[in-house]
Backbone as CSV, one residue per row, in Angstrom:
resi,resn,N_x,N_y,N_z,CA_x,CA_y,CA_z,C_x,C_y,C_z
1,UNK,-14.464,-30.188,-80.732,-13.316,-29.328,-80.503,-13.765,-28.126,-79.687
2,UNK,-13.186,-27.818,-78.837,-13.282,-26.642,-77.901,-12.004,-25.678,-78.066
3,UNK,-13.100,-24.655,-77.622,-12.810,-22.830,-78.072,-12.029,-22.398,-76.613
4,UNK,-10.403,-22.482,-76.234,-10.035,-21.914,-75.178,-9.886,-20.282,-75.000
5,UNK,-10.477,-20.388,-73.861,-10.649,-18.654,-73.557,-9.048,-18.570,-73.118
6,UNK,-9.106,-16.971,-72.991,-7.885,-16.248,-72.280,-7.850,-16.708,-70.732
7,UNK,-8.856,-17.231,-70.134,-8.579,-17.426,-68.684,-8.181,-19.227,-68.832
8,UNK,-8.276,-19.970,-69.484,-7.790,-21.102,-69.293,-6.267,-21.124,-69.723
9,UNK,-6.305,-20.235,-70.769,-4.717,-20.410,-71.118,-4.164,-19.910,-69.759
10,UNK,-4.203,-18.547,-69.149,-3.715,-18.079,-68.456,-3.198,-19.027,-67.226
11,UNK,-4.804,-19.849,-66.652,-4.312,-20.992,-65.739,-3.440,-22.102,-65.796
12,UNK,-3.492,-22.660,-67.110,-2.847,-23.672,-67.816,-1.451,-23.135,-67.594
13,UNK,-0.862,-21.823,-67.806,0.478,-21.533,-67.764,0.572,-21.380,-66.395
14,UNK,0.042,-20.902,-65.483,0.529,-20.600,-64.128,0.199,-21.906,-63.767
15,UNK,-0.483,-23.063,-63.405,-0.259,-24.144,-62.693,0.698,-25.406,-63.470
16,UNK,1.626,-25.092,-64.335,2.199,-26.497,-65.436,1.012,-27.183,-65.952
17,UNK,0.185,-26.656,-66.759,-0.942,-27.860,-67.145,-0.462,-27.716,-68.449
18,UNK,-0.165,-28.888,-69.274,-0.468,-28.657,-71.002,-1.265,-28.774,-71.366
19,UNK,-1.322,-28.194,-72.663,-2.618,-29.143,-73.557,-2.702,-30.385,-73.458
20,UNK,-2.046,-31.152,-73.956,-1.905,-32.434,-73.665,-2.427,-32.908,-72.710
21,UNK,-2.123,-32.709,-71.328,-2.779,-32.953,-70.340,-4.224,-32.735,-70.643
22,UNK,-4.972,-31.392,-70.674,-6.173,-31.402,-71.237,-6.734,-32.169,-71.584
23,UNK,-6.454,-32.725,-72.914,-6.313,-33.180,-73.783,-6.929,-34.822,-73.095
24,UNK,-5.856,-35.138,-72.153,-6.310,-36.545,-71.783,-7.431,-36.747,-70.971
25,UNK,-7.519,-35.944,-69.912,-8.594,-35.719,-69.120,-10.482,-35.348,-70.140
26,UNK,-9.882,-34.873,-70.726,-11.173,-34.800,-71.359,-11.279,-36.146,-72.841
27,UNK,-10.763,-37.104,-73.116,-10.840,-38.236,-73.401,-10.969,-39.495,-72.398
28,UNK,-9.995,-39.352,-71.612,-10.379,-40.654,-70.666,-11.199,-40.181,-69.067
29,UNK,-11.349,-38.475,-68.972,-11.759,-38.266,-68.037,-13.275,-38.802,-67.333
30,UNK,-14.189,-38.529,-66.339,-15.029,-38.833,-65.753,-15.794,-37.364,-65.796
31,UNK,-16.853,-37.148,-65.987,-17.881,-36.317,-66.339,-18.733,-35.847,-64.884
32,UNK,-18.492,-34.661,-64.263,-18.491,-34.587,-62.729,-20.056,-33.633,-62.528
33,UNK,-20.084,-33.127,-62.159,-21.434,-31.635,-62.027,-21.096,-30.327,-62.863
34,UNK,-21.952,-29.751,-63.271,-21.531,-28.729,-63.270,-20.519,-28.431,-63.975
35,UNK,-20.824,-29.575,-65.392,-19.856,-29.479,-66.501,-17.934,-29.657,-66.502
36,UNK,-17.754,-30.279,-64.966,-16.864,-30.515,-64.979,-16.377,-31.633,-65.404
37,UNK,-15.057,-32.027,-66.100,-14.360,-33.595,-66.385,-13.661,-33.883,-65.255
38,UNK,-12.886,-34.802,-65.005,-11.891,-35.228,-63.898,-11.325,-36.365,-64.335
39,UNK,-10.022,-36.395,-63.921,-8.950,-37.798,-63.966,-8.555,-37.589,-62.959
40,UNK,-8.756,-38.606,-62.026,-8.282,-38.641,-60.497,-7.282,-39.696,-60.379
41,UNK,-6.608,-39.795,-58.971,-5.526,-41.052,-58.944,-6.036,-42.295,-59.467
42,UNK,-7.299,-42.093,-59.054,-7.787,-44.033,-59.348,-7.633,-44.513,-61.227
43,UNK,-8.421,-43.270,-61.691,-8.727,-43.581,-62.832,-7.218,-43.850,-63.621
44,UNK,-6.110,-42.758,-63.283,-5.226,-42.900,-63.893,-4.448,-43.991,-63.722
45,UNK,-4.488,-44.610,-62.704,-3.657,-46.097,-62.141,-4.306,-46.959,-63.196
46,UNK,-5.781,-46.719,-63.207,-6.138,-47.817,-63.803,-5.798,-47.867,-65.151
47,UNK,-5.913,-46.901,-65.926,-5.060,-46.288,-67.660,-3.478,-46.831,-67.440
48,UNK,-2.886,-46.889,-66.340,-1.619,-47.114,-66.719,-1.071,-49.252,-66.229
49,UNK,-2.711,-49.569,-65.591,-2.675,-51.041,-66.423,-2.883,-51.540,-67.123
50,UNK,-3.768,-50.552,-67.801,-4.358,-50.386,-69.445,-2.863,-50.424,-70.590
51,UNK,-2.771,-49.176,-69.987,-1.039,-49.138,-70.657,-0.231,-50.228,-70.765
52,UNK,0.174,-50.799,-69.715,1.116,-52.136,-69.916,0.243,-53.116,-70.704
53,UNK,-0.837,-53.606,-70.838,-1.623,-54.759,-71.408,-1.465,-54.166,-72.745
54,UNK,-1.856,-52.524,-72.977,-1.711,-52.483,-74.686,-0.009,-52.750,-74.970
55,UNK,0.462,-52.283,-74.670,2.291,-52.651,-74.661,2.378,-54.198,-75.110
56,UNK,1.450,-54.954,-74.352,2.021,-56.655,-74.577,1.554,-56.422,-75.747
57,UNK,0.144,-56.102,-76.225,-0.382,-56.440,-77.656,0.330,-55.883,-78.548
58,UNK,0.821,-55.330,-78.556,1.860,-54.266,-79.149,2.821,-54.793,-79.525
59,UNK,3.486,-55.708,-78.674,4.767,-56.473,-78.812,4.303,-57.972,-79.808
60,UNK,3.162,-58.498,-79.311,3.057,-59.564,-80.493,2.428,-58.790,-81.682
61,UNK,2.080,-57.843,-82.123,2.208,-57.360,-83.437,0.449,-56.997,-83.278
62,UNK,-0.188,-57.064,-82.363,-1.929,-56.751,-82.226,-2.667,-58.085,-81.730
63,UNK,-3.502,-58.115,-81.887,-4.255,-59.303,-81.467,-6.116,-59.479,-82.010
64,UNK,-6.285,-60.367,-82.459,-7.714,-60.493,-83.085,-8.523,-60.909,-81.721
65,UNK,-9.886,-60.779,-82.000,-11.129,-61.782,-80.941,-12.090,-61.770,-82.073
66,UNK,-12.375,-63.235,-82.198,-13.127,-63.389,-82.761,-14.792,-63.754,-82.210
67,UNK,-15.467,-62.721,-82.497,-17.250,-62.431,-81.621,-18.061,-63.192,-82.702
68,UNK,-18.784,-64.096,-82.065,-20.377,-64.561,-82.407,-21.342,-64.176,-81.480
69,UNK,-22.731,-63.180,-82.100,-23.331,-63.037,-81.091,-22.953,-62.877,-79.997
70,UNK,-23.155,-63.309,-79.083,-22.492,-62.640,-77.470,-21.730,-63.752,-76.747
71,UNK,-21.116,-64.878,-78.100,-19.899,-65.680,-77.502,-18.632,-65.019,-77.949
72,UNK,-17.731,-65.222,-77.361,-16.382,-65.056,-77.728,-15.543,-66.508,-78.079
73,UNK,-15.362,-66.371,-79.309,-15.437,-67.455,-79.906,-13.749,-67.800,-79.779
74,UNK,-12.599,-67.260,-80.098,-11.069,-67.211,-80.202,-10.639,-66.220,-79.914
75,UNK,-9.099,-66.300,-79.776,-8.105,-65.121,-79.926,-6.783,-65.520,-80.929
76,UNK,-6.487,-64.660,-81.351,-4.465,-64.630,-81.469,-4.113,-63.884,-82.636
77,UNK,-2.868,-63.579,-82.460,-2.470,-62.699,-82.251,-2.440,-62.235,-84.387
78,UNK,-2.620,-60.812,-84.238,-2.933,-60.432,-85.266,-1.926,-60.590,-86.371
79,UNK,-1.847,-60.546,-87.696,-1.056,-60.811,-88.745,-0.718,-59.847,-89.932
80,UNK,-1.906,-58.943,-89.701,-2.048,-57.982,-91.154,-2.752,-58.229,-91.685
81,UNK,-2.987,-57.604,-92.555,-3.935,-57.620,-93.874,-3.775,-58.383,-94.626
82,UNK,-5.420,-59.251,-95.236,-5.018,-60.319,-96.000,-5.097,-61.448,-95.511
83,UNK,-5.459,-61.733,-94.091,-4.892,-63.045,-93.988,-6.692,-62.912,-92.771
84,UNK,-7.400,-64.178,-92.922,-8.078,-64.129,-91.847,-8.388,-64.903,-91.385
């Protein structure tokens, strides 16, 4: 968790940045020089095909993979608890 100074809030309000925004960039961001993060066009295009694929899993209710060692052994689609 990070300690925001008075000069980030300050910027955050004069350019529209939320927390939130923050927030994402420094989870899915890219780690630059000089202690900087970044979410650039690319990265975010690519999060928002990320996005639609979690959406499908989402819609059949989740989805299992079942791993041996470094085969991938099955898939489908998840059920809940209890059942394996």
């Amino acid at each position: 968790m990070f300690k925001k100074t008075r000069h980030i809030e300050k910027r955050m309000s004069q350019r529209g940045i939320s927390q939130a925004m923050v927030d994402l960039v420094l989870r899915y961001g890219e780690e630059g020089r000089a202690g900087r993060v970044f979410l650039n066009r690319k990265s975010v295009s690519q999060l928002l095909r990320d996005y639609r694929e979690l959406m499908r899993i989402l819609d059949k209710g989740g989805l299992e993979v079942v791993v041996e060692g470094e085969s991938l052994i099955t898939a489908y689609n998840h059920h809940g608890r209890g059942r394996a």
